[in-house]
C-alpha positions in Angstrom: 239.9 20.7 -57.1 239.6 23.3 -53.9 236.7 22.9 -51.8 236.0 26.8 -50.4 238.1 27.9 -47.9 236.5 28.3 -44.3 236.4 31.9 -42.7 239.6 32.1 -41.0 237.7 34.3 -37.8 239.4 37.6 -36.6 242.5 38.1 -36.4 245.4 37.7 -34.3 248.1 36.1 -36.1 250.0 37.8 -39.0 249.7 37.3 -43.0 252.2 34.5 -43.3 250.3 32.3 -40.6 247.2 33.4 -42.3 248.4 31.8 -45.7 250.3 28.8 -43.8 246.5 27.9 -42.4 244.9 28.0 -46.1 248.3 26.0 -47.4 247.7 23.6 -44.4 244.3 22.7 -45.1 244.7 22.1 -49.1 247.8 20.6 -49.1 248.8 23.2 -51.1 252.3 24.8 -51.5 253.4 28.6 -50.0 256.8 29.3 -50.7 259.5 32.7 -51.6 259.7 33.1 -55.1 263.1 32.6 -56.3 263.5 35.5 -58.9 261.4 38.0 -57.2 260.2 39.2 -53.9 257.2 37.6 -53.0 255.5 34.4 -52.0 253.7 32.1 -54.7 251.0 29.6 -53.8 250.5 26.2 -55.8 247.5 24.4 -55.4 248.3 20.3 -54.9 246.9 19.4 -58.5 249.9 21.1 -59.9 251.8 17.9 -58.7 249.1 15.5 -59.7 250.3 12.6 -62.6 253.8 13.9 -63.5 253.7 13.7 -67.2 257.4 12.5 -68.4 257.2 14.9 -70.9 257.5 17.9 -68.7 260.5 16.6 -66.6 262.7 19.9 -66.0 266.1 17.3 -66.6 267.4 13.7 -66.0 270.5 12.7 -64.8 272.2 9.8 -64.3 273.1 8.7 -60.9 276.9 8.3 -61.9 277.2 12.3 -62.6 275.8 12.6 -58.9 277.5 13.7 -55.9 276.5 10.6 -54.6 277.9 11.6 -51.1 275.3 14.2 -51.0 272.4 11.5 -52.0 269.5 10.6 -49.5 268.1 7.0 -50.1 265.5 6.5 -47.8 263.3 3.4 -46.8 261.7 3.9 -43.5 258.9 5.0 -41.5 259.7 8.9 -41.1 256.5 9.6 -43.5 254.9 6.8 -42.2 250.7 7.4 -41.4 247.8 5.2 -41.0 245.6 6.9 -38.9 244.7 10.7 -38.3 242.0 12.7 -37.0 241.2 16.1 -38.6 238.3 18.9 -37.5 237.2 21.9 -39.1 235.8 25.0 -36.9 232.5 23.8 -35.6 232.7 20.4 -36.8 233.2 16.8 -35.4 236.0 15.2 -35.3 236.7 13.0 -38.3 239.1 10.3 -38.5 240.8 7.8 -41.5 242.8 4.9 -41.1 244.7 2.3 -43.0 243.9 -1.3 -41.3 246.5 -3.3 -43.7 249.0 -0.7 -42.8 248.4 -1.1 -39.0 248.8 -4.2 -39.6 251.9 -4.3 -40.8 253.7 -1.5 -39.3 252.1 -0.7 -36.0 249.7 2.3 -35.5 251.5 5.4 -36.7 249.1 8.7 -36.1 250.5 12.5 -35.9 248.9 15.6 -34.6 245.2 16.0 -35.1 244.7 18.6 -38.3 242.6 21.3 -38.0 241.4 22.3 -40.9 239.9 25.8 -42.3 237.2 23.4 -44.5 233.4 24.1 -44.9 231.8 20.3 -44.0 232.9 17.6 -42.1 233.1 15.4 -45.9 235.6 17.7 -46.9 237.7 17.4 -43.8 237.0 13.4 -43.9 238.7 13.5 -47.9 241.6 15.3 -46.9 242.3 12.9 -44.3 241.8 10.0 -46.4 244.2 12.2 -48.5 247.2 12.1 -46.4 246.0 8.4 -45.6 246.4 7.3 -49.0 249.4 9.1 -49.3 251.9 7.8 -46.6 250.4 4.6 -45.1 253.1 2.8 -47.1 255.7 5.0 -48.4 257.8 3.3 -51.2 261.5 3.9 -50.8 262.5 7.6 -52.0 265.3 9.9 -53.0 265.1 12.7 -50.2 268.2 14.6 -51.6 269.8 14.6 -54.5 273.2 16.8 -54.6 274.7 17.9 -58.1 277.7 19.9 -59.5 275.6 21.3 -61.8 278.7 23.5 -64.0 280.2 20.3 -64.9 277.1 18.7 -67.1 276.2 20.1 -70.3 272.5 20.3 -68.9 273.4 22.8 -66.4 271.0 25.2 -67.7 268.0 23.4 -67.7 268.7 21.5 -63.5 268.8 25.9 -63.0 265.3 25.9 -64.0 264.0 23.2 -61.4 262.0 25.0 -58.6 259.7 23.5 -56.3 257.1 21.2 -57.6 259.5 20.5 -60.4 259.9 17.0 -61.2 262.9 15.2 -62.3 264.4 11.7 -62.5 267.8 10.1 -61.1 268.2 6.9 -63.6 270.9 3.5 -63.2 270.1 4.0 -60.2 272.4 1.5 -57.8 271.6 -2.2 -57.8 269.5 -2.7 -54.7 267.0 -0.2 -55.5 264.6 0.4 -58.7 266.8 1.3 -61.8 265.4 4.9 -61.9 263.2 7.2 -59.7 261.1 10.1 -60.2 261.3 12.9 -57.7 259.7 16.4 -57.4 261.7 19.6 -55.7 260.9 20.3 -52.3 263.6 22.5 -52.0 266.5 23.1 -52.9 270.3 24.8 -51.6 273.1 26.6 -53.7 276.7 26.3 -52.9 278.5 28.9 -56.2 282.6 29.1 -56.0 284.8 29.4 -59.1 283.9 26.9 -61.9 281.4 25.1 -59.3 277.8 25.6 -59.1 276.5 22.6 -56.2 273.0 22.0 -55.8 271.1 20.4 -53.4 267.7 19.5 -54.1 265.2 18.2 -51.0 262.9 16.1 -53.1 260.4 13.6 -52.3 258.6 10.6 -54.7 256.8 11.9 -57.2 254.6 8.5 -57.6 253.1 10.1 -53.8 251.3 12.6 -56.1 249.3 10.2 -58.7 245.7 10.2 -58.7 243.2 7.9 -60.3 241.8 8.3 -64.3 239.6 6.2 -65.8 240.7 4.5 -68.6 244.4 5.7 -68.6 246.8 3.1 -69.3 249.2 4.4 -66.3 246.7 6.0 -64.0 244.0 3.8 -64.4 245.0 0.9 -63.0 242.4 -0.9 -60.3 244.5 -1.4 -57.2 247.5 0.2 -58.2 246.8 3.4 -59.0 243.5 4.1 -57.8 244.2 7.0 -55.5 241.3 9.5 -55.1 241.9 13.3 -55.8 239.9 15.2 -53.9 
């Protein structure tokens, strides 16, 4: 789904930057490979409609470290309103009225954005728009003693953009959740492997197909990829 990639100019700023700036402006992924020394790059379709059948594990939230669990319903993610520019273009800007509504206007840092037309800067902001002008509660850690469970194998093959779910879930929230990996920390002692994941909702990542039964739904899931 990548629009081409505007000419980043001469340089100045070293590799890593470089790649940040291209990861920046597709809402992409740039991260250290975990079994090798190098960085990969994952475009943001690789997270789009997490098909159940692909979930790296799930785990109930009883066989969680539950003191290590992050339950979050608030506005840190919050957006409804951002302006974004590309080199040489004008300034574009999205909003959310229902959300401003309702919450107050919430707008970050103006984007700049390495895009080749002022449409393609205008969809990623609706992008991020779409995205976070009404975040649904979300599991933003999820901390597990991964020797104990007799799926210990398969929680050591989650990286990031994995996707897995936390089900009977406690009574005030929804009974189960859907995340994906945004990171992740190791603690390894004798007969104890702890694993912190950094995750965010998965449902953040669904995108709009005709027809589909789950995907397809007008109002509901009617997201634009772009």
């Amino acid at each position: 789904p990548h629009d081409p990639v505007a000419s980043q100019g001469e340089g100045g700023s070293g590799p890593l930057a470089r790649m940040q700036e291209v990861e920046s402006t597709e809402s992409g992924r740039l991260f250290a490979e975990r079994d090798w020394y190098g960085l990969a790059y994952q475009s943001r379709d690789v997270r789009y409609n997490p098909d159940p059948l692909n979930e790296v594990f799930t785990v109930d939230y009883a066989d969680l470290e539950t003191g290590g669990v992050g339950l979050a319903d608030d506005d840190q993610k919050l957006v409804n309103s951002i302006e974004a520019s590309r080199p040489g273009g004008a300034v574009q800007r999205a909003t959310d009225a229902a959300s401003i509504a309702a919450f107050g206007l919430y707008q970050p840092g103006a984007l700049n954005l390495l895009k080749m037309t002022d449409n393609s800067v205008l969809s990623a902001a609706h992008w991020t728009v779409s995205r976070y002008a009404d975040p649904e509660p979300e599991l933003r850690e999820v901390e597990i003693e991964a020797f104990t469970l007799p799926f210990y194998s398969d929680i050591l093959d989650a990286e990031i953009s994995s996707f897995f779910s936390v089900y009977n879930m406690p009574a005030q929230t929804v009974s189960e959740m859907r995340v994906t990996v945004e990171g992740y920390t190791e603690l390894i002692g004798e007969q104890s492997h702890v694993i912190t994941f950094r995750t965010s909702a998965s449902a953040r990542d669904s995108v709009w197909v005709l027809g589909d039964p789950v995907y397809g739904l007008l109002g509901q899931t009617t997201r634009l990829a772009y």
